[in-house]
PDB file of N, CA, C and O in Angstrom:
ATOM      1  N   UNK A   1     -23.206  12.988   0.966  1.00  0.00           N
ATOM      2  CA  UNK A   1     -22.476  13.783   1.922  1.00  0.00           C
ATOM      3  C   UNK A   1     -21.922  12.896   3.054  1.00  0.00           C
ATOM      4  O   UNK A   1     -20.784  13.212   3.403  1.00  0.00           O
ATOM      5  N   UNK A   2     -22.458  11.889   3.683  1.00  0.00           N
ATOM      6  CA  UNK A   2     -22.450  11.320   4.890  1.00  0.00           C
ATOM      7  C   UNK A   2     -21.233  10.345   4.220  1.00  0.00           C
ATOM      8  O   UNK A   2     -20.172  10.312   4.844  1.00  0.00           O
ATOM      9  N   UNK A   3     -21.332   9.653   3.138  1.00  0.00           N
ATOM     10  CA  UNK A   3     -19.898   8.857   2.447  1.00  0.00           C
ATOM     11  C   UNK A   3     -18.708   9.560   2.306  1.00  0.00           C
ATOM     12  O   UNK A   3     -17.561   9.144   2.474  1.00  0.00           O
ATOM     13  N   UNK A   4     -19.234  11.080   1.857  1.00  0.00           N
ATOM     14  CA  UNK A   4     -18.081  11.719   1.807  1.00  0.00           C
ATOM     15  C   UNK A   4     -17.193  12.141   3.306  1.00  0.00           C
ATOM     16  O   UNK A   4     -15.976  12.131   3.490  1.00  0.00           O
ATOM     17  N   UNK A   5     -18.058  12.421   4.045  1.00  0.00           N
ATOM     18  CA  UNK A   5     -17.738  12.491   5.564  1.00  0.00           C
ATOM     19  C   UNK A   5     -16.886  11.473   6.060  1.00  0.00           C
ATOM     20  O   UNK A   5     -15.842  11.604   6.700  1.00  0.00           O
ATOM     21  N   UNK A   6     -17.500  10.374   5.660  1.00  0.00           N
ATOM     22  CA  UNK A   6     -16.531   9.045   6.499  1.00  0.00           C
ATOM     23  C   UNK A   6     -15.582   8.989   5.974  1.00  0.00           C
ATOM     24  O   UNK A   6     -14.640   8.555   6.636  1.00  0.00           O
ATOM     25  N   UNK A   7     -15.321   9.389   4.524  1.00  0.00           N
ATOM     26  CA  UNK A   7     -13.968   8.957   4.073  1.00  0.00           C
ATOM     27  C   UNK A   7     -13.257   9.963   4.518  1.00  0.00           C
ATOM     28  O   UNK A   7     -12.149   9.541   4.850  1.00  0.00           O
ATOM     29  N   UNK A   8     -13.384  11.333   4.719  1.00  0.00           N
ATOM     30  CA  UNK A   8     -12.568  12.152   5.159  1.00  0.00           C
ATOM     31  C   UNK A   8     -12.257  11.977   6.314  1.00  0.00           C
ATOM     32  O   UNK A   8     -11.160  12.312   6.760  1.00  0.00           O
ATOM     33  N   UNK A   9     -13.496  11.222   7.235  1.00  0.00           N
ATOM     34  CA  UNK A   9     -12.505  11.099   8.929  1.00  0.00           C
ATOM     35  C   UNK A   9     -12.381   9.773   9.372  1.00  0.00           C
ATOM     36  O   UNK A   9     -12.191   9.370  10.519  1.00  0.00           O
ATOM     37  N   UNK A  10     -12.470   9.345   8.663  1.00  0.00           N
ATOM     38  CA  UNK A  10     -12.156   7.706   9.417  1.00  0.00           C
ATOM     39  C   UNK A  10     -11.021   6.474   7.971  1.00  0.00           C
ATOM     40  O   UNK A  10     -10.084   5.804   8.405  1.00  0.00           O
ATOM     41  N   UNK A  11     -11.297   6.445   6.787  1.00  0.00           N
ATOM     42  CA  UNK A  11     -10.816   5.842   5.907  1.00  0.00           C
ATOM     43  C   UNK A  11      -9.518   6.657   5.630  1.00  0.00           C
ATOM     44  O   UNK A  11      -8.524   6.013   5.967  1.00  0.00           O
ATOM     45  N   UNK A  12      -9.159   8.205   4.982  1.00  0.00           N
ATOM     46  CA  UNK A  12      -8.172   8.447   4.467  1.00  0.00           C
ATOM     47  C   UNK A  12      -7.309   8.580   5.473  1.00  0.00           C
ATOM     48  O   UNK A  12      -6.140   8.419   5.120  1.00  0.00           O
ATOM     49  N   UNK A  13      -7.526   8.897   6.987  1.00  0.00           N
ATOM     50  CA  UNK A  13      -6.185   8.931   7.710  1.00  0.00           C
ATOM     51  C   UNK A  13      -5.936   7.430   7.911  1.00  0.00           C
ATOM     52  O   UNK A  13      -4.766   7.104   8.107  1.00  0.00           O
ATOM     53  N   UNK A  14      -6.939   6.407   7.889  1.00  0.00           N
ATOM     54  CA  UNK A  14      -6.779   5.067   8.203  1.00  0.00           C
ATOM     55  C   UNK A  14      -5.565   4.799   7.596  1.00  0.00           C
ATOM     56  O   UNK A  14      -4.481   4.669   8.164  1.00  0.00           O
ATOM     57  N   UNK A  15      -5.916   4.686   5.831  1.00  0.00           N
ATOM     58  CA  UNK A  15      -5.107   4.885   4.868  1.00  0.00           C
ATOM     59  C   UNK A  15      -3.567   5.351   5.257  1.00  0.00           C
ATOM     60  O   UNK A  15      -2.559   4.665   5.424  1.00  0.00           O
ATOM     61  N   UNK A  16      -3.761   6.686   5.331  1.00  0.00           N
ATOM     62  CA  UNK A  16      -2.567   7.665   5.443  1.00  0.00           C
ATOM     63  C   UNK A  16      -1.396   6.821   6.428  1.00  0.00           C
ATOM     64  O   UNK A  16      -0.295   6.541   5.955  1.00  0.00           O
ATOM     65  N   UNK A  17      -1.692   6.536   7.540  1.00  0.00           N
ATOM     66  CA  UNK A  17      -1.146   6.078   8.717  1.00  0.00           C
ATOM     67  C   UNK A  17      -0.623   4.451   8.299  1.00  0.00           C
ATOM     68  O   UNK A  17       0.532   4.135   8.586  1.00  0.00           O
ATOM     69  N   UNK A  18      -1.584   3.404   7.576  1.00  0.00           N
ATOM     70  CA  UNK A  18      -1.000   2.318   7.285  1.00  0.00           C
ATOM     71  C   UNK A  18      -0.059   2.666   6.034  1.00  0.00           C
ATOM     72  O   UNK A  18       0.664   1.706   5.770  1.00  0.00           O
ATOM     73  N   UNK A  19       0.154   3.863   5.116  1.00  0.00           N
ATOM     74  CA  UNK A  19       0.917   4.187   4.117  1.00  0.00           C
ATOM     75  C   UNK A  19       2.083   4.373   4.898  1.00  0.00           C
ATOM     76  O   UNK A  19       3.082   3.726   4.584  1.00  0.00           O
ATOM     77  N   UNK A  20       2.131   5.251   5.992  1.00  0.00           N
ATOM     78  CA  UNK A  20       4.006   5.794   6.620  1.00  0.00           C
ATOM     79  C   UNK A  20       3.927   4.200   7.090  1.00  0.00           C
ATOM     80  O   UNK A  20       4.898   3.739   6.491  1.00  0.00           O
ATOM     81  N   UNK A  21       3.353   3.146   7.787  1.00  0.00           N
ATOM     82  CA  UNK A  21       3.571   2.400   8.375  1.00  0.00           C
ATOM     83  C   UNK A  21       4.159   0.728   6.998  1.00  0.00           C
ATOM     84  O   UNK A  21       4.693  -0.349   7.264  1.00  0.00           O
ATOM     85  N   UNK A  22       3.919   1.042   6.290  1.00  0.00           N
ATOM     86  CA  UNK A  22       4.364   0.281   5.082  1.00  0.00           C
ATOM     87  C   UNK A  22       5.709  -0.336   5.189  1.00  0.00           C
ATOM     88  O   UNK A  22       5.961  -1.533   5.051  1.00  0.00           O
ATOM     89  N   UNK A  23       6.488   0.560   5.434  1.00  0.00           N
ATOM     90  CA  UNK A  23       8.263   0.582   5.294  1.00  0.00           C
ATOM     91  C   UNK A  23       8.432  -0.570   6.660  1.00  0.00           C
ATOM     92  O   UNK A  23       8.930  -1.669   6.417  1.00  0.00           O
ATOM     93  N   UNK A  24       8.171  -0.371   7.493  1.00  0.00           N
ATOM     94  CA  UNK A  24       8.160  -1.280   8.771  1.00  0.00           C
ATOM     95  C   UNK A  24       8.035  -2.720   8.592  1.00  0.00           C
ATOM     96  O   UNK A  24       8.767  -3.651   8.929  1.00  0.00           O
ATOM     97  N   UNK A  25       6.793  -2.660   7.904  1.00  0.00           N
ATOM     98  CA  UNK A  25       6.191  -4.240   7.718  1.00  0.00           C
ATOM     99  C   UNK A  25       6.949  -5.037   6.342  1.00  0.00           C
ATOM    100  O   UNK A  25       7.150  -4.897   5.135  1.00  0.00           O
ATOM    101  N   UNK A  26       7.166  -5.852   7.352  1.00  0.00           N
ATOM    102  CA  UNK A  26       8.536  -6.948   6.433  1.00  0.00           C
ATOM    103  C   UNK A  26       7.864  -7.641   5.159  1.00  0.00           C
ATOM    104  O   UNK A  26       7.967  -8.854   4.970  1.00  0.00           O
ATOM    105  N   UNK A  27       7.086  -6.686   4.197  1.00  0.00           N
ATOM    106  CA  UNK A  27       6.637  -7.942   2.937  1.00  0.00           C
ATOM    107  C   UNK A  27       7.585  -7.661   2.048  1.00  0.00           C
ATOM    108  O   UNK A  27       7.152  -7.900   0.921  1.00  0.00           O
ATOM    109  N   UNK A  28       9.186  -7.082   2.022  1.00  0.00           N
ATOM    110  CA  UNK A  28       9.457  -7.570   0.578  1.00  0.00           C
ATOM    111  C   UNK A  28      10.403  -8.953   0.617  1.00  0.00           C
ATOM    112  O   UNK A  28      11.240  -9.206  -0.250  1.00  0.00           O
ATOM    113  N   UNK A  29      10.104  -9.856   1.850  1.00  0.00           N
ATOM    114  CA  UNK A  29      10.440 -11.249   1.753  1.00  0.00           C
ATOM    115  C   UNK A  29       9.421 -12.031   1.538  1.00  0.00           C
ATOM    116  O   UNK A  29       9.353 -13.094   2.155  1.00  0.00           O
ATOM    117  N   UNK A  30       8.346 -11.630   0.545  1.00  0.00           N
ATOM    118  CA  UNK A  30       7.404 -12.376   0.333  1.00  0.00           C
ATOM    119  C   UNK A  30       7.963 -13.326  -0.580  1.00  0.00           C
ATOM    120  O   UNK A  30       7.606 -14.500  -0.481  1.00  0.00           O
ATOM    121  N   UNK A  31       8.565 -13.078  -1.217  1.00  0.00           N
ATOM    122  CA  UNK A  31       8.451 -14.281  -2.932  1.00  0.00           C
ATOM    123  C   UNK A  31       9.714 -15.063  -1.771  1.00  0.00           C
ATOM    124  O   UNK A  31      10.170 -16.009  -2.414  1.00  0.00           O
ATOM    125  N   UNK A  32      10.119 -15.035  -0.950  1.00  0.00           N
ATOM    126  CA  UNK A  32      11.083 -15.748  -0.704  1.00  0.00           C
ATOM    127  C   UNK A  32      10.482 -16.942   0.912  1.00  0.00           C
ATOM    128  O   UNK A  32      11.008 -17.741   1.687  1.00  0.00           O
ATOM    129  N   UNK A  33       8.896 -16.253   0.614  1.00  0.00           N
ATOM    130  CA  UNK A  33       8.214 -17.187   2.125  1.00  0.00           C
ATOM    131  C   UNK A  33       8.114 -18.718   2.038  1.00  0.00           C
ATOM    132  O   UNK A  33       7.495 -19.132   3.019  1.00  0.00           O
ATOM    133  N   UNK A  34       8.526 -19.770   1.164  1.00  0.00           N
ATOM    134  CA  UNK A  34       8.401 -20.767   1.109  1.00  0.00           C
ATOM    135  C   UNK A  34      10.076 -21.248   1.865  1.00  0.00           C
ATOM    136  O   UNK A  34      10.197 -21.970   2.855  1.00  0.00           O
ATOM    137  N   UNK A  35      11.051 -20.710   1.190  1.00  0.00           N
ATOM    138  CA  UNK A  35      12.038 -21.155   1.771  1.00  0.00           C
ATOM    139  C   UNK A  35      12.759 -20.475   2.823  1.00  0.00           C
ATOM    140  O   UNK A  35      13.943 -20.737   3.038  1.00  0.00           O
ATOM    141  N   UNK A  36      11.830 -19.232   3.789  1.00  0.00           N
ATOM    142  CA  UNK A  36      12.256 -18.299   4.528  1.00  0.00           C
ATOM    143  C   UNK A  36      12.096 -19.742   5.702  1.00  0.00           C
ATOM    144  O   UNK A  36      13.232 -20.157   5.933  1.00  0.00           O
ATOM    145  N   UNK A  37      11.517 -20.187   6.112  1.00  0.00           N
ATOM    146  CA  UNK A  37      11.159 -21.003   7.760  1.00  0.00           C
ATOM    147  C   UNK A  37      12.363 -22.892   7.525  1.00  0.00           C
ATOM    148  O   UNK A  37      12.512 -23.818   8.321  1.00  0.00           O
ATOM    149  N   UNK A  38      12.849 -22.714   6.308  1.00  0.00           N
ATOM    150  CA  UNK A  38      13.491 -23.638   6.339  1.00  0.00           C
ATOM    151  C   UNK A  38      15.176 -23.361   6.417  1.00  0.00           C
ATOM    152  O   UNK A  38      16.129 -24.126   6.564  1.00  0.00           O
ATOM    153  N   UNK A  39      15.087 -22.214   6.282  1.00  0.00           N
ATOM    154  CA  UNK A  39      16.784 -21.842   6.330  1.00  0.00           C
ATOM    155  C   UNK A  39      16.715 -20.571   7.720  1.00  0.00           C
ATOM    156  O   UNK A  39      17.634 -19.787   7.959  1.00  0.00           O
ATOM    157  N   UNK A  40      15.690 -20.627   8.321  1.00  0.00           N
ATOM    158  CA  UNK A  40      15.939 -19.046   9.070  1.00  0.00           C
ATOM    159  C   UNK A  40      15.384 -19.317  10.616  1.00  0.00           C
ATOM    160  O   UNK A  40      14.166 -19.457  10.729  1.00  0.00           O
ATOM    161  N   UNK A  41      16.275 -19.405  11.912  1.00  0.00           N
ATOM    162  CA  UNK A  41      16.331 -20.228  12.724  1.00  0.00           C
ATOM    163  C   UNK A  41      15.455 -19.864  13.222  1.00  0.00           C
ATOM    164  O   UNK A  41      14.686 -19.022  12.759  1.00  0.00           O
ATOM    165  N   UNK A  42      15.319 -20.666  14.788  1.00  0.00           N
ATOM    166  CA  UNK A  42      13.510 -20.264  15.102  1.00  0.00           C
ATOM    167  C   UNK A  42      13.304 -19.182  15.891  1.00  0.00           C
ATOM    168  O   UNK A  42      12.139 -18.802  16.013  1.00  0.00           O
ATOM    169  N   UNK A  43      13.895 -18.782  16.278  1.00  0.00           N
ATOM    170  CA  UNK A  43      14.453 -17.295  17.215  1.00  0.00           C
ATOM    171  C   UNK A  43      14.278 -16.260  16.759  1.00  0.00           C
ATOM    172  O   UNK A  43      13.742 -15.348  17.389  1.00  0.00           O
ATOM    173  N   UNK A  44      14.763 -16.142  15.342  1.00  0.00           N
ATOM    174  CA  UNK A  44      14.544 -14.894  14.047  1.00  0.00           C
ATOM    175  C   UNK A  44      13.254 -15.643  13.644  1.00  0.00           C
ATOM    176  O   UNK A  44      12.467 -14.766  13.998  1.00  0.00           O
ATOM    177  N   UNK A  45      12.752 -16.268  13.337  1.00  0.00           N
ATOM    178  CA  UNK A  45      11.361 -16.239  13.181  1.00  0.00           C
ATOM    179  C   UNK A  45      10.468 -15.758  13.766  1.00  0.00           C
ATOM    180  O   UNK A  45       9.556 -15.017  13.400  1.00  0.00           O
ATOM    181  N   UNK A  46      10.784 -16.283  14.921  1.00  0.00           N
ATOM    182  CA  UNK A  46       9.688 -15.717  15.984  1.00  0.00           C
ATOM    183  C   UNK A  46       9.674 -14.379  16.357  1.00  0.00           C
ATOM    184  O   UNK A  46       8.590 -13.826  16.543  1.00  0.00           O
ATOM    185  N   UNK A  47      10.641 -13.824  16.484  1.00  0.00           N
ATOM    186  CA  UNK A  47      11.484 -12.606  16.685  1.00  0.00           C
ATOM    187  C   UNK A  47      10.320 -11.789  16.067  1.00  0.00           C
ATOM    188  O   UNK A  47       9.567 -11.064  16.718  1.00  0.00           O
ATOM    189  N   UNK A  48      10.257 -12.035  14.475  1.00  0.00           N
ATOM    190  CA  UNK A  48      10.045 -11.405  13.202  1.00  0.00           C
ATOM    191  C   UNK A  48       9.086 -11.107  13.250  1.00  0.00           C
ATOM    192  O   UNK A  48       8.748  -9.962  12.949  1.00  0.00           O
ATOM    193  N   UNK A  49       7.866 -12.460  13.842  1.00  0.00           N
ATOM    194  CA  UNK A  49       6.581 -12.328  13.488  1.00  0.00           C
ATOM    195  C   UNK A  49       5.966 -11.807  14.899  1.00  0.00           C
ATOM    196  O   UNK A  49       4.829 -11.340  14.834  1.00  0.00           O
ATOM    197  N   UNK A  50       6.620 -11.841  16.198  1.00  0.00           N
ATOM    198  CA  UNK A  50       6.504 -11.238  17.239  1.00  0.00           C
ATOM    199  C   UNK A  50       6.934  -9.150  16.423  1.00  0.00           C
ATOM    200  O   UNK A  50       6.026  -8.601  15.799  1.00  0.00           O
ATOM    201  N   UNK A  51       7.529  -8.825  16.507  1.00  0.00           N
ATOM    202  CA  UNK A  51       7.537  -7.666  16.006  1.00  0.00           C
ATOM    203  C   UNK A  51       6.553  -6.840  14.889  1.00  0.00           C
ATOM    204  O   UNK A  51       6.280  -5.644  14.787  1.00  0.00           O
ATOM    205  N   UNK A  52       6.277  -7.654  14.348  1.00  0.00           N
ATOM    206  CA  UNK A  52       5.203  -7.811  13.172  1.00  0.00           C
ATOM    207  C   UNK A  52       3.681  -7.495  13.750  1.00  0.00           C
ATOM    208  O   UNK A  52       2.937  -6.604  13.339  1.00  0.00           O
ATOM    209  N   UNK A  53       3.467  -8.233  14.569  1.00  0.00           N
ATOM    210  CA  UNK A  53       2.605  -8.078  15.382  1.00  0.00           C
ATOM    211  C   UNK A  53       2.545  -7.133  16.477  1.00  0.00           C
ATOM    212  O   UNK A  53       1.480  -6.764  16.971  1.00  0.00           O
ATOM    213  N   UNK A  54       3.519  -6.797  16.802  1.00  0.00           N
ATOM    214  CA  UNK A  54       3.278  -5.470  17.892  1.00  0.00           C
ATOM    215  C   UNK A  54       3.386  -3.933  16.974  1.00  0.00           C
ATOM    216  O   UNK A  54       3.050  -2.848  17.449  1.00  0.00           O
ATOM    217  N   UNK A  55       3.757  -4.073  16.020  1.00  0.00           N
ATOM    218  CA  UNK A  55       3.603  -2.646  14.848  1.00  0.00           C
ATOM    219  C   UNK A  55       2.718  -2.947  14.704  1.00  0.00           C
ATOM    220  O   UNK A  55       2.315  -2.704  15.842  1.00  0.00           O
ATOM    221  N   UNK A  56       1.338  -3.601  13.899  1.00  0.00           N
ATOM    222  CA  UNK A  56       0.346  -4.059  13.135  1.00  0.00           C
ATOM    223  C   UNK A  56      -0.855  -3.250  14.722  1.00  0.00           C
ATOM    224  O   UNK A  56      -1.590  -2.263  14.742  1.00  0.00           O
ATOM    225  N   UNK A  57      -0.543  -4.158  15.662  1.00  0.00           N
ATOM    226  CA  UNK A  57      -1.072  -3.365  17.043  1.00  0.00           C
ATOM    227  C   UNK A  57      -0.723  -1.844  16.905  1.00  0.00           C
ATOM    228  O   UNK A  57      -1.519  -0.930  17.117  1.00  0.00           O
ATOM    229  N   UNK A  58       0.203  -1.748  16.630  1.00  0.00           N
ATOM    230  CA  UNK A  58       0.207  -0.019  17.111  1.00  0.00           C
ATOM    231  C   UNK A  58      -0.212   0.890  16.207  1.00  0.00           C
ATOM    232  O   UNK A  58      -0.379   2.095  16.397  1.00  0.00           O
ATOM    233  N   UNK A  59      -0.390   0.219  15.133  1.00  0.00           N
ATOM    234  CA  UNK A  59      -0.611   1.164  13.769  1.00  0.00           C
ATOM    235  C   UNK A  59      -2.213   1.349  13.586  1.00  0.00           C
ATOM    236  O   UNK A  59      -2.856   2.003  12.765  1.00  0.00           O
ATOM    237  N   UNK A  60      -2.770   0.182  15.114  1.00  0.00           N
ATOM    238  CA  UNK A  60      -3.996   0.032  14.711  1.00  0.00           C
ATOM    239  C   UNK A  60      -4.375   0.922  15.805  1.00  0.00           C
ATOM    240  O   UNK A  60      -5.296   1.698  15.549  1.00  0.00           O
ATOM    241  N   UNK A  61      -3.871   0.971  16.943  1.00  0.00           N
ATOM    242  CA  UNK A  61      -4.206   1.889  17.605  1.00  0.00           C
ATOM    243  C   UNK A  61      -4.254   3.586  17.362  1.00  0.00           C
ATOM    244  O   UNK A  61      -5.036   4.509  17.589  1.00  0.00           O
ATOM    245  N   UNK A  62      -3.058   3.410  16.822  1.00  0.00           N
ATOM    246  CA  UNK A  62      -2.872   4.896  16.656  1.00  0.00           C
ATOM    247  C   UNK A  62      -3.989   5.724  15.425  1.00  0.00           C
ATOM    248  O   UNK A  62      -4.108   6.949  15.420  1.00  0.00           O
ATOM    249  N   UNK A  63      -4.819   4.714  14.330  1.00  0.00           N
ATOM    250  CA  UNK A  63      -5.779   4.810  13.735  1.00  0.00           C
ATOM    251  C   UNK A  63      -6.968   4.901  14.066  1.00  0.00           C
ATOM    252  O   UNK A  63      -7.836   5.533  13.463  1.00  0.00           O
ATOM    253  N   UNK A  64      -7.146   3.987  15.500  1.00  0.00           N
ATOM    254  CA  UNK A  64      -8.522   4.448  16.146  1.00  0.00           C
ATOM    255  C   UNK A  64      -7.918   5.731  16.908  1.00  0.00           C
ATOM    256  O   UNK A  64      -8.348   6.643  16.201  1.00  0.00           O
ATOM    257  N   UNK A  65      -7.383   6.163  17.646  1.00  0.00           N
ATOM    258  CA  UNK A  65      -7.163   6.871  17.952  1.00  0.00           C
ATOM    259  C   UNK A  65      -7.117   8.387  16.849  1.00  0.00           C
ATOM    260  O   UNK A  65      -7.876   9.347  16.979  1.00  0.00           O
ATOM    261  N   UNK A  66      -6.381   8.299  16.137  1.00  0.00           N
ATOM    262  CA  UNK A  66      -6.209   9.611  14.938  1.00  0.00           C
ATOM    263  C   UNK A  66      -8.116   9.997  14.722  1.00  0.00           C
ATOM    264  O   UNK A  66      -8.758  11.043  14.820  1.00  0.00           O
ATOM    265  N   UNK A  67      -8.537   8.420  14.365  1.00  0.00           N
ATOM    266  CA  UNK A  67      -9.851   8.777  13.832  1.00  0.00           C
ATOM    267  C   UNK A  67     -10.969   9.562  14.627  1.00  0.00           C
ATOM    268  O   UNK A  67     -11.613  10.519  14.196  1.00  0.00           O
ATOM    269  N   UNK A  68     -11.103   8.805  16.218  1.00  0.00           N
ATOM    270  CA  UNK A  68     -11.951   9.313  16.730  1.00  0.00           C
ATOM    271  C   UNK A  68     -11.216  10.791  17.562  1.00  0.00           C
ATOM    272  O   UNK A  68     -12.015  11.412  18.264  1.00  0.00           O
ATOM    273  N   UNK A  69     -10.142  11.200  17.516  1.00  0.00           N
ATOM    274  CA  UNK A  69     -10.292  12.465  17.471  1.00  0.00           C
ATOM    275  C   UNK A  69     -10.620  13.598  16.398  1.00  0.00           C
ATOM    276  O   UNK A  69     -11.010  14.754  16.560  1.00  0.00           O
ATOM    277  N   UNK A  70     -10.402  13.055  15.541  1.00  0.00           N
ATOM    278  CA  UNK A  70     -11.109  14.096  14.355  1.00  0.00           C
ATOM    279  C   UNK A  70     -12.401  13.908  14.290  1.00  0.00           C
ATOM    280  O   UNK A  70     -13.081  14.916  14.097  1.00  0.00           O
ATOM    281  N   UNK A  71     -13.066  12.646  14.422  1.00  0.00           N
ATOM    282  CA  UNK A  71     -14.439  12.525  14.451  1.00  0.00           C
ATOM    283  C   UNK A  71     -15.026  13.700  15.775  1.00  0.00           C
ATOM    284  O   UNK A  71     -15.988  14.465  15.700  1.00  0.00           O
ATOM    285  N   UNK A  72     -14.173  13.524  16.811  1.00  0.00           N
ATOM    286  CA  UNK A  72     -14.750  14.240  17.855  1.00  0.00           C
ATOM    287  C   UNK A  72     -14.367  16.109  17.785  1.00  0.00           C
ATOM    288  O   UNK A  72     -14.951  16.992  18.414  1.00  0.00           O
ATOM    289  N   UNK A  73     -13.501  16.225  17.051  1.00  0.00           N
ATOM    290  CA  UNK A  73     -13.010  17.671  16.394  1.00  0.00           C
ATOM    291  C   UNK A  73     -14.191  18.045  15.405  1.00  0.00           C
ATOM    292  O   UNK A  73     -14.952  18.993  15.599  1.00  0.00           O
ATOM    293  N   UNK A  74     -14.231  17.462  14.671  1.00  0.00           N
ATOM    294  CA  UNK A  74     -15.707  17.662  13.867  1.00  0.00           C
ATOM    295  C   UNK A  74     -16.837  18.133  14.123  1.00  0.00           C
ATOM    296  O   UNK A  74     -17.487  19.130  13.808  1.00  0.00           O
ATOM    297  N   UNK A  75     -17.023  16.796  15.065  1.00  0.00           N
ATOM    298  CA  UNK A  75     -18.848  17.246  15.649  1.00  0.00           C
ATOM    299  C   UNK A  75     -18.699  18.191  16.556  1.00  0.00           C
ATOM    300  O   UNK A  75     -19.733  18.770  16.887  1.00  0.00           O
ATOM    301  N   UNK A  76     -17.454  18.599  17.183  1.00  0.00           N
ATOM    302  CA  UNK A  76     -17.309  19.621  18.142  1.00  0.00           C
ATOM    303  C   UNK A  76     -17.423  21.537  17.382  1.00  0.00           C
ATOM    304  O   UNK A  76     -17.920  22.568  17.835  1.00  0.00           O
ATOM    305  N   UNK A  77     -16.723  21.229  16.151  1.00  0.00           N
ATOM    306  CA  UNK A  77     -16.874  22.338  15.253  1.00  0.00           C
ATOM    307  C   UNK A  77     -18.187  22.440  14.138  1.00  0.00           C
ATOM    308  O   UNK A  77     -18.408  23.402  13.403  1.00  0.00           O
ATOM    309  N   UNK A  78     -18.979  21.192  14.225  1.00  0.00           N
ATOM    310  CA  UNK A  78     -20.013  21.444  13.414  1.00  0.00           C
ATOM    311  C   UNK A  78     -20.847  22.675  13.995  1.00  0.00           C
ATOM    312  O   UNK A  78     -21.057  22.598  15.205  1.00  0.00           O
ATOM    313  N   UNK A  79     -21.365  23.809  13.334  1.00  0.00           N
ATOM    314  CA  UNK A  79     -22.464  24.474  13.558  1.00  0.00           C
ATOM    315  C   UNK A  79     -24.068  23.847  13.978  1.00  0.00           C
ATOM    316  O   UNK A  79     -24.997  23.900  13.173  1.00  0.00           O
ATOM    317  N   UNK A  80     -24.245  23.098  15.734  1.00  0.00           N
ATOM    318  CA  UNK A  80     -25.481  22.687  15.400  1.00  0.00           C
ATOM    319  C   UNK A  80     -25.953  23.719  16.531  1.00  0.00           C
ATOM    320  O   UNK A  80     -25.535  24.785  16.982  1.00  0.00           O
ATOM    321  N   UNK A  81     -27.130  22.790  16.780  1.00  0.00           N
ATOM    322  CA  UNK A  81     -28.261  23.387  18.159  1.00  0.00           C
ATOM    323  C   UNK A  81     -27.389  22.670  19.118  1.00  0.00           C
ATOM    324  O   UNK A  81     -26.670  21.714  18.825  1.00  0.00           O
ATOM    325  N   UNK A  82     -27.554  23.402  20.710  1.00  0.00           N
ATOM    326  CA  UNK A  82     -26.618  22.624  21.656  1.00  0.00           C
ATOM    327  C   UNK A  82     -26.909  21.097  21.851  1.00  0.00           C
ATOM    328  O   UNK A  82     -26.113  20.255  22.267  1.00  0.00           O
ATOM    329  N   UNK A  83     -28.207  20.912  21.466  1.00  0.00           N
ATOM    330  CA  UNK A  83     -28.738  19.486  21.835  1.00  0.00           C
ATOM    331  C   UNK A  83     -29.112  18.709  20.824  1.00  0.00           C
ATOM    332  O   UNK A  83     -29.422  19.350  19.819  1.00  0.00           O
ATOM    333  N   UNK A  84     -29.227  17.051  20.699  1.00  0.00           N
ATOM    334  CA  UNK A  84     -29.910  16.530  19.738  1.00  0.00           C
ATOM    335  C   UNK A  84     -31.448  16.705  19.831  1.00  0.00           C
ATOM    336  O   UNK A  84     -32.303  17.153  19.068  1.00  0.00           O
ATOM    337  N   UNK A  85     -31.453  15.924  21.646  1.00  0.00           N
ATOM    338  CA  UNK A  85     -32.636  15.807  21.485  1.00  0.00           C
ATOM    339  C   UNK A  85     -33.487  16.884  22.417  1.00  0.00           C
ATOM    340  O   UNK A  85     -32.804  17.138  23.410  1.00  0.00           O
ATOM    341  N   UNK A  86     -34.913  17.698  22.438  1.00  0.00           N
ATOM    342  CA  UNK A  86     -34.702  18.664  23.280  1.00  0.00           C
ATOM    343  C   UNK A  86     -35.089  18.021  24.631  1.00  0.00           C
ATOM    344  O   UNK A  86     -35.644  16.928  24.522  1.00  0.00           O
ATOM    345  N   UNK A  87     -34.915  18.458  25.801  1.00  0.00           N
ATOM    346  CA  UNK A  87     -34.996  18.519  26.999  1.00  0.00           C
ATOM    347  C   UNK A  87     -36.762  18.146  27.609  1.00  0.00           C
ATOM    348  O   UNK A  87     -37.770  18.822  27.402  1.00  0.00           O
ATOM    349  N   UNK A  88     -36.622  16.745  28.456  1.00  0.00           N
ATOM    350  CA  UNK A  88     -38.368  16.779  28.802  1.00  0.00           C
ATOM    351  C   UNK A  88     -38.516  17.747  30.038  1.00  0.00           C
ATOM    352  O   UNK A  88     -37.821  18.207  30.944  1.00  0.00           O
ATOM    353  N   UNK A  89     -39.438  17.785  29.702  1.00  0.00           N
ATOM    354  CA  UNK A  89     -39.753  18.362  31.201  1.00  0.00           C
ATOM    355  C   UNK A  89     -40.147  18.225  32.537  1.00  0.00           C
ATOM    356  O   UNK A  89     -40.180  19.210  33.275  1.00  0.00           O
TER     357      UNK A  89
END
């Protein structure tokens, strides 16, 4: 149960969110990365991998973020006792 839990709130939106975020991230110049830094000036390089890096940031944020609000939607809708632990006296 507890595996099944995590994957529902923390892995599949992880997932979900780096899936829309796919299209963004520049890999279909992969087969062409050996001769991409010798013909492609240093401005658009940097450019590239500067941009690269601020999506990769945001996609990561927006994943902790997605996650721990559903995590916190969850335990907020679970049916428990108000407390974990009870109250000393």
């Amino acid at each position: 149960m507890q595996v099944f839990l995590s994957f529902c709130l923390i892995a599949a939106p992880t997932a979900a969110i780096l899936w829309f975020a796919r299209d963004i991230v520049f890999a279909d110049d992969a087969d062409l990365a050996r001769e991409y830094f010798s013909v492609t000036p240093l401005f658009e390089s940097v450019w590239r991998v500067t941009l690269y890096t601020f999506i990769k940031k945001k996609t990561t944020w927006v994943a902790v973020v997605v996650t721990s609000v559903l995590s916190c939607l969850f335990i907020r809708w679970t049916a428990a006792s108000p407390g974990l632990y009870p109250r000393a006296a």
